[in-house]
C-alpha positions as CSV (number, residue, x, y, z in Angstrom):
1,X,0.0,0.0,0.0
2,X,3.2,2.4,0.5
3,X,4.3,1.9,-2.5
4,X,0.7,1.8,-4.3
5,X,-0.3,5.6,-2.4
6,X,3.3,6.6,-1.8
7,X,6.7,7.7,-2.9
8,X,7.5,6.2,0.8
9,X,7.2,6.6,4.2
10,X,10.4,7.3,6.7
11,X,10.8,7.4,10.1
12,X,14.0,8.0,12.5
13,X,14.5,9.5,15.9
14,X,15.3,13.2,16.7
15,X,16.2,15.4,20.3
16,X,14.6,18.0,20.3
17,X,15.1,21.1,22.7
18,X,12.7,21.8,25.3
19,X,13.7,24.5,27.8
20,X,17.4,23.5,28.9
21,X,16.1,19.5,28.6
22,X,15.3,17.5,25.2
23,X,12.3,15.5,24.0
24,X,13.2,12.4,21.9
25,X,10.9,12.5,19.3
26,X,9.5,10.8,16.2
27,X,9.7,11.8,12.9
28,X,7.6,9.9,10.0
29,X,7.2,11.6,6.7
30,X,6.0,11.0,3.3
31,X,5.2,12.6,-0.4
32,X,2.2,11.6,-2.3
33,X,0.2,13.0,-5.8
34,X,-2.3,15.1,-4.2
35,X,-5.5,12.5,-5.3
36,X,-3.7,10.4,-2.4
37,X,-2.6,12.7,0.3
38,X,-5.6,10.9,2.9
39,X,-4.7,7.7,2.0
40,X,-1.0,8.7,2.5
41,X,-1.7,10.2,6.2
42,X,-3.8,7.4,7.0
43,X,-0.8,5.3,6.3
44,X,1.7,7.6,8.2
45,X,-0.4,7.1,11.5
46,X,-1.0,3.4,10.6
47,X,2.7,3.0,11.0
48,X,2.9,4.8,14.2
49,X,0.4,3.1,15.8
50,X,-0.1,-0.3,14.5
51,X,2.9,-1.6,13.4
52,X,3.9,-4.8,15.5
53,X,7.3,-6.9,15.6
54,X,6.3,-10.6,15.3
55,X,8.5,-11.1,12.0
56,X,11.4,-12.3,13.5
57,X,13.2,-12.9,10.1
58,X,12.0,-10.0,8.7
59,X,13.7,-8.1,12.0
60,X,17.0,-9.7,11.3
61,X,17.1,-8.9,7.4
62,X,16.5,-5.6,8.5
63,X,19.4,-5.6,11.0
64,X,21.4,-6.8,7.9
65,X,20.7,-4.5,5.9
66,X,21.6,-1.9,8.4
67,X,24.5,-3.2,9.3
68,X,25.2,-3.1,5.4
69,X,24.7,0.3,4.8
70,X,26.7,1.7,8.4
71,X,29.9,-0.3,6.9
72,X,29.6,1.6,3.8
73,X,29.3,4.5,5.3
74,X,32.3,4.4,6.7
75,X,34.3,5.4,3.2
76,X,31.7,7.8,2.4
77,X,31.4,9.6,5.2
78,X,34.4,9.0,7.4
79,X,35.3,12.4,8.3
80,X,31.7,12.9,9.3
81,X,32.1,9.7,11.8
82,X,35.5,10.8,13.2
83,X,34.1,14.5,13.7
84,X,31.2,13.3,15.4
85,X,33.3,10.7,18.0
86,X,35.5,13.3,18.7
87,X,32.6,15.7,20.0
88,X,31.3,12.3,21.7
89,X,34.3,13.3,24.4
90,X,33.7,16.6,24.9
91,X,29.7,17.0,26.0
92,X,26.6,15.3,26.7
93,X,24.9,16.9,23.3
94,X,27.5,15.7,21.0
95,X,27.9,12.1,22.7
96,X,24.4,11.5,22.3
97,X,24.2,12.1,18.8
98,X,27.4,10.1,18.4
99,X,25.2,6.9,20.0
100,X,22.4,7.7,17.7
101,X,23.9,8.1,14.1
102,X,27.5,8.2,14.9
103,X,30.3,5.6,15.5
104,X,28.8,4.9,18.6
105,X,25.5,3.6,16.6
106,X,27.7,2.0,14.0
107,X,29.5,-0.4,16.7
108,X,26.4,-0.8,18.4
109,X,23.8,-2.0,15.3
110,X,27.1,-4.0,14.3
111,X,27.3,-5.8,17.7
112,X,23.9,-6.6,17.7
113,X,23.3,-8.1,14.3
114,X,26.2,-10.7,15.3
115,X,24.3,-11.7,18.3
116,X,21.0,-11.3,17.0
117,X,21.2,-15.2,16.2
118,X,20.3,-16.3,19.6
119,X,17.1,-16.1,20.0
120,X,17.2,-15.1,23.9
121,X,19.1,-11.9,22.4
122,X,16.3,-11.7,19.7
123,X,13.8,-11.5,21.9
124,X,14.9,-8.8,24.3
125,X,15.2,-6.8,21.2
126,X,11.9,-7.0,20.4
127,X,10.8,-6.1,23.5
128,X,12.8,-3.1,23.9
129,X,11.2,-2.5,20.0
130,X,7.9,-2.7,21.7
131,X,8.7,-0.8,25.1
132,X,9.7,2.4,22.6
133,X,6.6,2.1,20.9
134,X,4.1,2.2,23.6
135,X,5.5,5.5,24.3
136,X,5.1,6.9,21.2
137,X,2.3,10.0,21.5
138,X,-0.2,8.9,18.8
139,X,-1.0,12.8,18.4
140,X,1.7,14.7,16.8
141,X,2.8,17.9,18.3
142,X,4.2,19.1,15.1
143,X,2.8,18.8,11.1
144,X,4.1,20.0,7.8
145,X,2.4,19.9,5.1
146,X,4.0,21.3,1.6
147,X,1.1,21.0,-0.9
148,X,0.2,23.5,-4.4
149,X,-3.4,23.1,-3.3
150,X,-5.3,25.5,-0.9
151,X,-5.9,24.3,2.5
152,X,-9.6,24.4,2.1
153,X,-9.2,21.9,-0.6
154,X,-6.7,19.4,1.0
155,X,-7.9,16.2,2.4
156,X,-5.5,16.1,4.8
157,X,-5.8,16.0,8.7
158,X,-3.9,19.8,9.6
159,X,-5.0,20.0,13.2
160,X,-4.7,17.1,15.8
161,X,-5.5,16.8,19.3
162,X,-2.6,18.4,21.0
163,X,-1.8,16.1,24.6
164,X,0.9,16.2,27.0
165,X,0.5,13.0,28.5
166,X,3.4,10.3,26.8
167,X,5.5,13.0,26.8
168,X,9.4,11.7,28.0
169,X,12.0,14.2,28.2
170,X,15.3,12.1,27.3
171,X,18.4,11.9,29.3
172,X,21.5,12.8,27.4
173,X,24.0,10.0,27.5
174,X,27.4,10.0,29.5
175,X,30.6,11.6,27.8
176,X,32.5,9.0,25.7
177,X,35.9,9.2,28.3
178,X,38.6,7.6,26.1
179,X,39.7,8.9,22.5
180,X,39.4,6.1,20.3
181,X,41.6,4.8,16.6
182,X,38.6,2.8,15.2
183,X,40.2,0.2,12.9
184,X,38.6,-0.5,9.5
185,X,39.0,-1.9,6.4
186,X,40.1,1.5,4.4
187,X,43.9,2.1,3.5
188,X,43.7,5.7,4.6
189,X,42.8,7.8,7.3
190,X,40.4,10.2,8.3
191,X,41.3,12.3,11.4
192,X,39.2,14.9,13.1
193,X,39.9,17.0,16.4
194,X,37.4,19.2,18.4
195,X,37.0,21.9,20.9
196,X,34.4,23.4,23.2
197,X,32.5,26.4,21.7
198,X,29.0,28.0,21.5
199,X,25.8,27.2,20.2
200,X,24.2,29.9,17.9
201,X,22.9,32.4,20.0
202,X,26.0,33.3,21.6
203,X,28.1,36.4,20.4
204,X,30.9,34.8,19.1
205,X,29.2,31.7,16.9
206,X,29.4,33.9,13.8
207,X,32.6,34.8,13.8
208,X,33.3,30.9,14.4
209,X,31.5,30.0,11.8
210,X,33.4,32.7,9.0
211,X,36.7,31.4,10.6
212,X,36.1,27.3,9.9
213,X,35.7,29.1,6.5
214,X,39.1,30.6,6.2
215,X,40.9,28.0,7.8
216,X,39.6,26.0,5.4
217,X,40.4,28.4,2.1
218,X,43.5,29.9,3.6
219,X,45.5,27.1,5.2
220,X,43.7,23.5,5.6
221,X,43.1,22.7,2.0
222,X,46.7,23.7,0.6
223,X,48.5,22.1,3.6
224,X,46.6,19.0,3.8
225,X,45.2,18.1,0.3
226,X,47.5,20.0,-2.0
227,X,50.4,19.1,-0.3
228,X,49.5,16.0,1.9
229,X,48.3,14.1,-0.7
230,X,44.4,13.8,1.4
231,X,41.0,13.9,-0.5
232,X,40.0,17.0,1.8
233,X,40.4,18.5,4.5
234,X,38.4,21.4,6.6
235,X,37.0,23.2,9.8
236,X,33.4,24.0,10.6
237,X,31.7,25.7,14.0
238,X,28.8,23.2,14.8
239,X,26.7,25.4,16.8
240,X,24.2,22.6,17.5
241,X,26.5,20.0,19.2
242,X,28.5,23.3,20.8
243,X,32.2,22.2,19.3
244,X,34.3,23.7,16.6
245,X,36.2,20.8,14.3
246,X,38.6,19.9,12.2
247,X,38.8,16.7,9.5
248,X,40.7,15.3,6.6
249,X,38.9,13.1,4.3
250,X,41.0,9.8,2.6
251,X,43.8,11.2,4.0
252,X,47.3,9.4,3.5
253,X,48.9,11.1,6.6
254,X,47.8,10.5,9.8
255,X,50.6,12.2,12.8
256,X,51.4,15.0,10.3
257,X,47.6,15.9,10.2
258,X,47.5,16.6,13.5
259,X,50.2,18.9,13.1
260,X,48.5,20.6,10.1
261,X,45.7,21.4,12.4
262,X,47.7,22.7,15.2
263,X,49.8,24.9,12.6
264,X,46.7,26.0,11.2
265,X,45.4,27.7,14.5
266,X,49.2,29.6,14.9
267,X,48.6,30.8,11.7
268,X,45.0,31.8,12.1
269,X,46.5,33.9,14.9
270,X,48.9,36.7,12.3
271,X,48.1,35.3,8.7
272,X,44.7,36.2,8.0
273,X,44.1,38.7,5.2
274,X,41.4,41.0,4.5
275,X,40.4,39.5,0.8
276,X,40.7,35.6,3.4
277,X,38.1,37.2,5.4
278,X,36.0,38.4,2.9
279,X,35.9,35.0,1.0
280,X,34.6,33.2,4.2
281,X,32.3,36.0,4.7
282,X,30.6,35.4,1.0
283,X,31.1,31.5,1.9
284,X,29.2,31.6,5.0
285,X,26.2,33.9,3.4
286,X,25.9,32.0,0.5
287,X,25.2,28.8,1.8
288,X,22.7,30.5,4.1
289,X,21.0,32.2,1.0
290,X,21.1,29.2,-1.6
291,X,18.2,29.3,-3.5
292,X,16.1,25.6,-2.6
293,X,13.2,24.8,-4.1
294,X,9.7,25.8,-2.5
295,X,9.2,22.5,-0.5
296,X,13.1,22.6,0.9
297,X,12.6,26.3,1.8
298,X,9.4,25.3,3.8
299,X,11.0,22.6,5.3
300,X,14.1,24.0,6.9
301,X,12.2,27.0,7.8
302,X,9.9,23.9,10.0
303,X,13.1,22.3,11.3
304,X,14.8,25.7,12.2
305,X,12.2,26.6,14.3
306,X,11.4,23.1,16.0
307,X,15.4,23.9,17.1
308,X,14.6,27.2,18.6
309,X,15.7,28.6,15.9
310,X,13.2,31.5,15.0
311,X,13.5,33.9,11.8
312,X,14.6,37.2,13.5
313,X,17.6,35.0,15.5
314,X,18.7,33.7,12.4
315,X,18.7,37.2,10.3
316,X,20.2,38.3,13.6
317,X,22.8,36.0,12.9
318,X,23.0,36.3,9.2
319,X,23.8,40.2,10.1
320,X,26.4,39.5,12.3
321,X,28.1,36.9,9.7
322,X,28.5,40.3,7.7
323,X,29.9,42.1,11.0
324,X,32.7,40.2,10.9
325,X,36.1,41.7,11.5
326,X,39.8,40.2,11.4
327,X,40.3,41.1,15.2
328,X,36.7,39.1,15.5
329,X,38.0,36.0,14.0
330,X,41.5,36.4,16.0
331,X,40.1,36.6,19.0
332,X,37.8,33.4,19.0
333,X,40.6,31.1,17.9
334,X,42.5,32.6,21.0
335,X,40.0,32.1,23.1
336,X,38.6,28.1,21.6
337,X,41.3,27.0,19.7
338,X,43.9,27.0,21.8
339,X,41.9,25.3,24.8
340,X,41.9,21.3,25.7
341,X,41.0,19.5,22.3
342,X,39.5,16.1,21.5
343,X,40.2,13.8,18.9
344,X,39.2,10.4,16.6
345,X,40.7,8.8,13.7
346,X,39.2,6.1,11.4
347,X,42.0,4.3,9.4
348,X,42.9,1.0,8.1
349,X,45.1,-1.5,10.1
350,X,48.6,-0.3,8.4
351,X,48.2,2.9,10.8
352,X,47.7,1.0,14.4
353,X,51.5,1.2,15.9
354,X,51.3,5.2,14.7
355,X,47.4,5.7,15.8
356,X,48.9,3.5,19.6
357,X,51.6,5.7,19.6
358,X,49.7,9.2,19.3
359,X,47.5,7.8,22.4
360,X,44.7,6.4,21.1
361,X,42.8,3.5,22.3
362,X,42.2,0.6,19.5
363,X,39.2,-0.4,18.6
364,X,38.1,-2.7,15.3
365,X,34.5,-1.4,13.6
């Protein structure tokens, strides 16, 4: 019937912020031709609310397949994966993401399809399957709806009974304490490193952002790519998870990258020209103004604000990305980049006696 009314239904998991907690939250959505939008709602709640786990094969196929798709992953979106277990150590925020698309998620899914096989293990996991989804609300709290027709004329459901009850703020999970060299079967690395920053509504998250930017124009991709030999390499402020990191992607190099980062933050300190900053300034202003089409316009302005994130704070931001000055972006790498960082790498096993001897704790993905 999906696939009769439907271009597809999804679902995954999201935290969203409530006060100075989160809500765990889930997130089903579909597209449809307009002659089926009520048939495709009444399927999006028929998954919610009456989907049921007795398949047992089907469970473990779908474990499989998982378990598939995380190992590919891995050389597509390495970087993204270190990045993300390197914030793991640094705050609740970023571990928790780490545990629920991450590394962490990775290891965990992996560990489970293994011993999915007994079926004492099997069952459990259905249980917990169940246990998630008796809490679900059966009322969303919030809809999006991105149609050409008129709202008169839709068929669809736009107001539901709003109720607080089976509603669970979620504990964040603990800080990830060691800093890991996750062994795969790639022949090259990707390293990342993090520090402690801001999230957006802080003064100095804009000049953050512009300077992940230039660091990434003015130092990163000559030092590490051009001349290291790496795929890419960059820095971004991540305003949501609070850190500010670095990465290389298929990177040769492992030790020497490290340096290339640390280098890169001496010379962020003196080196900085006026045309550097006003590259990242463009760089940072165009990827907040590139033109999306009417749906994707709709729909980040409905995720942006389910983050707290309203219009007038990010103009407010937008402005301030202009503001920028080369004392601004001096002044925030001397005050975050020169603090306690936080690393990961994710490299094949020709790297483990360099990886042990930086530190790091082994682990095989």
């Amino acid at each position: 019937m999906q696939s009769a009314y439907t271009g597809g239904i999804a679902a995954s998991f999201s935290l969203i912020p409530h006060e100075q907690e989160y809500k765990l939250a889930l997130h089903i959505s579909s597209k449809s031709l307009e002659k089926n939008e009520a048939k495709m709602q009444d399927l999006m709640m028929q998954t919610v609310s009456e989907s049921n786990f007795i398949e047992k094969e089907r469970i473990k196929d779908l474990l499989n397949f998982i378990s598939s798709a995380n190992e590919r992953s891995l050389i597509q979106n390495g970087h993204v994966l270190a990045m993300s277990n390197a914030g793991a150590q640094i705050n609740n925020i970023a571990s928790t993401s780490d545990i629920v698309s991450g590394l962490g998620f990775i290891t965990n899914t992996g560990y489970l399809t293994k011993n999915i096989e007994r079926n004492e293990n099997l069952e459990k996991y259905i249980d917990i399957l169940q246990s998630i989804k008796n809490k679900i609300n059966l009322q969303p709290f919030h809809t999006f709806t991105a149609t050409s027709l008129e709202m008169e004329k839709s068929q669809l459901i736009h107001q539901f009974e709003t109720k607080e009850s089976n509603s669970y703020l979620q504990n964040l999970l603990n800080i990830q304490e060691d800093k890991i060299g996750w062994i795969t079967g790639a022949q090259v690395c990707y390293c990342a490193e993090a520090f402690p920053t801001v999230d957006m509504e802080h003064e100095d998250a804009p000049a953050l952002t512009v300077l992940g930017a230039v660091l990434r124009n003015g130092y990163l991709h000559s030092a590490i790519r051009e001349k290291g030999g790496a795929y890419g390499a960059g820095a971004s402020q991540d305003s949501k998870n609070k850190i500010f990191k670095f990465f290389s992607y298929r990177d040769p190099r492992c030790s020497e990258t490290f340096d290339e980062f640390a280098k890169s933050r001496e010379w962020s300190l003196k080196n900085i020209t006026a045309a550097q900053l006003d590259e990242g300034v463009l760089g940072v202003i165009s990827g907040i103004d590139k033109p999306l089409s009417p749906y994707g316009e709709a729909m980040n302005d409905f995720l942006a604000n389910i983050d707290n994130k309203d219009i007038n704070m990010r103009l407010n931001f937008r402005s301030k990305i202009k503001e920028c000055s080369l004392d601004d972006l001096v002044n925030v790498s001397r005050k975050y980049l020169f603090n306690e960082s936080k690393q990961s790498i994710i490299a094949g096993e020709n790297y483990i006696d360099e990886i042990k001897n930086l530190g790091f704790k082994i682990k095989n993905i």
